[in-house]
N, C-alpha and C positions, 0 to 999 in steps of 0.2 A: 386581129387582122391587121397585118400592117396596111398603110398608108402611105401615099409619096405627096411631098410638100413640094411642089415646083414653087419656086420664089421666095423663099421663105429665107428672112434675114436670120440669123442666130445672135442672140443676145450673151449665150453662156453654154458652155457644154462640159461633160463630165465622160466619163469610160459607158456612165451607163445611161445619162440620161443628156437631153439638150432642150433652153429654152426658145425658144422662134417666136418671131411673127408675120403674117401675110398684114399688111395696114396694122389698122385696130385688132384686129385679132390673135391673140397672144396664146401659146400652148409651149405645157410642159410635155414631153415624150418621151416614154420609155423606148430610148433606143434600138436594143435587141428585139423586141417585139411589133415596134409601132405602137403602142399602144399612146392615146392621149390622156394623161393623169390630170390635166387641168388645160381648158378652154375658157379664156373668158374674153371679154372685150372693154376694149377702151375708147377713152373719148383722146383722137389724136395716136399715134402709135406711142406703143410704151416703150420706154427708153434706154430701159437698164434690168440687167435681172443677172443674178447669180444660183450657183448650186451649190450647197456645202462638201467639201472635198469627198464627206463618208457617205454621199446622197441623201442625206435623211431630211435633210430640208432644202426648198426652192422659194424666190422671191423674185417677183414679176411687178416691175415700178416704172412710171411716168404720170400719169394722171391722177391714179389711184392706187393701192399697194395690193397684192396678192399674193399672200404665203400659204404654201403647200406643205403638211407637215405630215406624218405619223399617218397618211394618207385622205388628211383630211384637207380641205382647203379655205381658209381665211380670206376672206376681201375688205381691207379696211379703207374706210371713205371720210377719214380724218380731214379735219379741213390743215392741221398743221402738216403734214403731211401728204398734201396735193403738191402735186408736179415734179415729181423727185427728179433729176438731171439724171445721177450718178450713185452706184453704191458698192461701198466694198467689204469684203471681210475680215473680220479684226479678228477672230477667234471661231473654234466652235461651233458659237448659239450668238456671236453678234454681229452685228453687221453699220457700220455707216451709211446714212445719208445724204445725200446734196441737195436740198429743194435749191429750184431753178436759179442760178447764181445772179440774173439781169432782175430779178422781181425783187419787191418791195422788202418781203419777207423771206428774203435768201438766208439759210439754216442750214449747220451739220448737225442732223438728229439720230443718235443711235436707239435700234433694235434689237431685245432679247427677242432671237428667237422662241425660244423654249416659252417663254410666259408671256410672249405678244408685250410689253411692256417699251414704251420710248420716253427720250426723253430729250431736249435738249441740249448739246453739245455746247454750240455758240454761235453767231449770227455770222453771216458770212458777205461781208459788204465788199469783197475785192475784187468785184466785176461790174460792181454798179457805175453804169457811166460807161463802157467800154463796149467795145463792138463784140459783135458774136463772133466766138471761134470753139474747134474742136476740141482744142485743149486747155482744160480746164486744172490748174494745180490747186488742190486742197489738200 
């Protein structure tokens, strides 16, 4: 059954699928049908989320992480990995991180999709001290 999201920001979109949120309330949708493949909630609105260009994988981040795979779905509540800013895709099955550039423990942490597996990149201190803005270069 489709659905209609009045208000809903889009985080990321593809030909077949897009991520949104209304607040805390985060969802993956299959496009052509309406259909919701992932709902979940966050603490604060989540901030970032991309779709892998072949759709086979989704990722839903700010407070906490949510990957959608092989139609399964992942909620990791890593403490290294709270508050991600920002993430992009480097390939594939991986993807970068930004936990929050103004915090103590500002990090680019990459993700294998395919094996849920991270790791640290390197600490990312070039906002510490600096006022808030939208643009962020990493």
């Amino acid at each position: 059954m489709k659905k209609n999201y009045p208000g809903m920001a889009i985080l990321d979109e593809t030909d077949k699928y897009f991520i949104g949120h209304i607040y805390e309330d985060a969802y993956l949708i299959d496009k052509r049908i309406g259909e919701e493949l992932v709902h979940d909630d966050f603490y604060g609105d989540p901030t970032c989320g991309v779709i892998s260009k072949n759709n086979e994988w989704a990722i839903i981040a700010g407070e906490h992480l949510t990957i959608w795979r092989n139609g399964k779905t992942v909620r990791m509540n890593n403490e290294d990995l709270r508050w991600i800013h920002a993430i992009r895709t480097l390939d594939q099955q991986t993807v970068e991180m930004l936990i929050n550039p103004w915090a103590p423990n500002a990090a680019i942490w990459i993700l294998e999709v395919a094996t849920l597996q991270f790791k640290k990149l390197r600490d990312f201190q070039d906002y510490q001290e600096k006022e808030y803005t939208e643009e962020i270069v990493w």
